[in-house]
Steps between C-alpha positions, in 0.01 A plus 500: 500500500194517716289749325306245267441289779344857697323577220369079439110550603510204723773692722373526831437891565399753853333807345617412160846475585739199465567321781873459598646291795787506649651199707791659676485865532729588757811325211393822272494781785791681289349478177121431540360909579696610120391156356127497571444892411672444157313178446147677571616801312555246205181332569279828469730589146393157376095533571532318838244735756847426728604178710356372817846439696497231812715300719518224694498491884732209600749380772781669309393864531690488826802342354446756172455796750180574258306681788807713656355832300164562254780602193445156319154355596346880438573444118260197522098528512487215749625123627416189556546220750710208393430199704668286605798744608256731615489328841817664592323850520197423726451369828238315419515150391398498203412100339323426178466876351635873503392670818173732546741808644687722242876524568654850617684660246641868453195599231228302644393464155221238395595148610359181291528159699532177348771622237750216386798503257511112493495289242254213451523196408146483364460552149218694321430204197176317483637144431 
């Protein structure tokens, strides 16, 4: 299902890799380390150079138990912060953006701030 949309030119790419997000990481901790190895493995088979894997960094993790061990986050290549739930993690107070201090997690992987899953209600037409 997702292959012509990694392989679309537009697709936004790290390295030449598809980008893939996931919202809720810690609901796939079971299934996500067999999941995302057969998915790349698939990816290379079908000319993809692989998939750039990340996550996002949110005031479930705790609830999720996502940072209790590295054995699901060490399948990804890195994470990002999801604001506004983000504010959960930090003891800063963070108020109009994502905060300027990455988050501590198992891998200590590269960390993007500013990452959203939200929708918008804005609308990309030029009426």
């Amino acid at each position: 299902y997702l292959l012509p949309y990694f392989k679309h030119p537009r697709y936004i790419r790290d390295d030449g890799r598809p980008v893939l997000a996931f919202y809720r990481l810690g609901d796939m901790q079971d299934t996500f380390p067999q999941m995302i190895m057969l998915w790349r493995d698939l990816a290379v088979k079908n000319g993809l150079t692989g998939l750039y894997v990340f996550y996002a960094i949110n005031g479930l993790v705790r609830e999720d138990g996502l940072f209790s061990s590295k054995e699901t986050v060490k399948y990804s290549d890195a994470s990002f912060q999801h604001f506004p739930s983000i504010n959960e993690l930090h003891p800063v107070n963070i108020v109009n953006s994502t905060s300027h201090v990455d988050v501590k997690t198992p891998t200590n992987h590269r960390q993007y701030w500013g990452g959203s899953t939200a929708l918008s209600k804005l609308t990309n037409s030029s009426s």
